[in-house]
N, C-alpha and C positions, 0 to 999 in steps of 0.2 A: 504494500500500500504506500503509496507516495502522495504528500500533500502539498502544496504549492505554496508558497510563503501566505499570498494571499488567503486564502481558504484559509491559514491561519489565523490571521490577526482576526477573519469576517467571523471563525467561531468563538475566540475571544470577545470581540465583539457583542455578538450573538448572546453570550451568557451573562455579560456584563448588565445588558441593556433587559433581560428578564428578568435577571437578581433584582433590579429595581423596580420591575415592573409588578411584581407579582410577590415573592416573599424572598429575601436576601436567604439563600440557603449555603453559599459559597461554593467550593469547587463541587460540590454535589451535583449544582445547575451542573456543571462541565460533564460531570458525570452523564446526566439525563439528554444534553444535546446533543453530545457524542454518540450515543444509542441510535438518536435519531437519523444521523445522519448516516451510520453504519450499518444498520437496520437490512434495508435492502440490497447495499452490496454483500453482506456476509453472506444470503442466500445466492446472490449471483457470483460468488466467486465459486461455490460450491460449482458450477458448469464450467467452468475456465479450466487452459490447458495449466498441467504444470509449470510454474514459471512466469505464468502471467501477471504485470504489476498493472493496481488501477489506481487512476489519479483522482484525488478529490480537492475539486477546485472550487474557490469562490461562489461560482452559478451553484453548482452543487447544493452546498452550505446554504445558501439562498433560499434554493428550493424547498429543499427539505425542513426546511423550519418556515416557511414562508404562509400555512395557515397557522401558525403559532403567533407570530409576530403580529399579522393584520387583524387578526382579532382585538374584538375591543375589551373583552372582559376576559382576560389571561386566566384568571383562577380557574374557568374549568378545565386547564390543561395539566395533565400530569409532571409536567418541566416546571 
């Protein structure tokens, strides 16, 4: 798994901007985005050849948190 500087700071970001939003849990948030965002590649790596690296990049991170974030009332998310 390879991640792009980007993708980084954007899930930093990401966790930063929940912990505020919704209840300051600290690197736990990090805990729960990460899931998220790995969620669906852990199944898809499962069909990948041996050897294969996936990148996760910024849009990614985006995505994948992206009905979390536009919601208005954050509490009912489990993050």
């Amino acid at each position: 798994m390879i991640f792009e500087d980007e993708a980084i700071r954007e899930i930093a970001k990401m966790g930063a901007e929940l912990n505020k939003s919704v209840e300051n849990i600290g690197a736990r948030r990090l805990h729960t985005v990460m899931e998220r965002i790995m969620e669906d590649m852990s199944f898809e790596a499962a069909e990948c050849e041996p050897g294969t690296t996936m990148t996760v990049t910024k849009a990614i991170v985006q995505d994948r948190l992206k009905d979390v974030t536009t919601k208005t009332d954050l509490s009912k998310f489990i993050l």
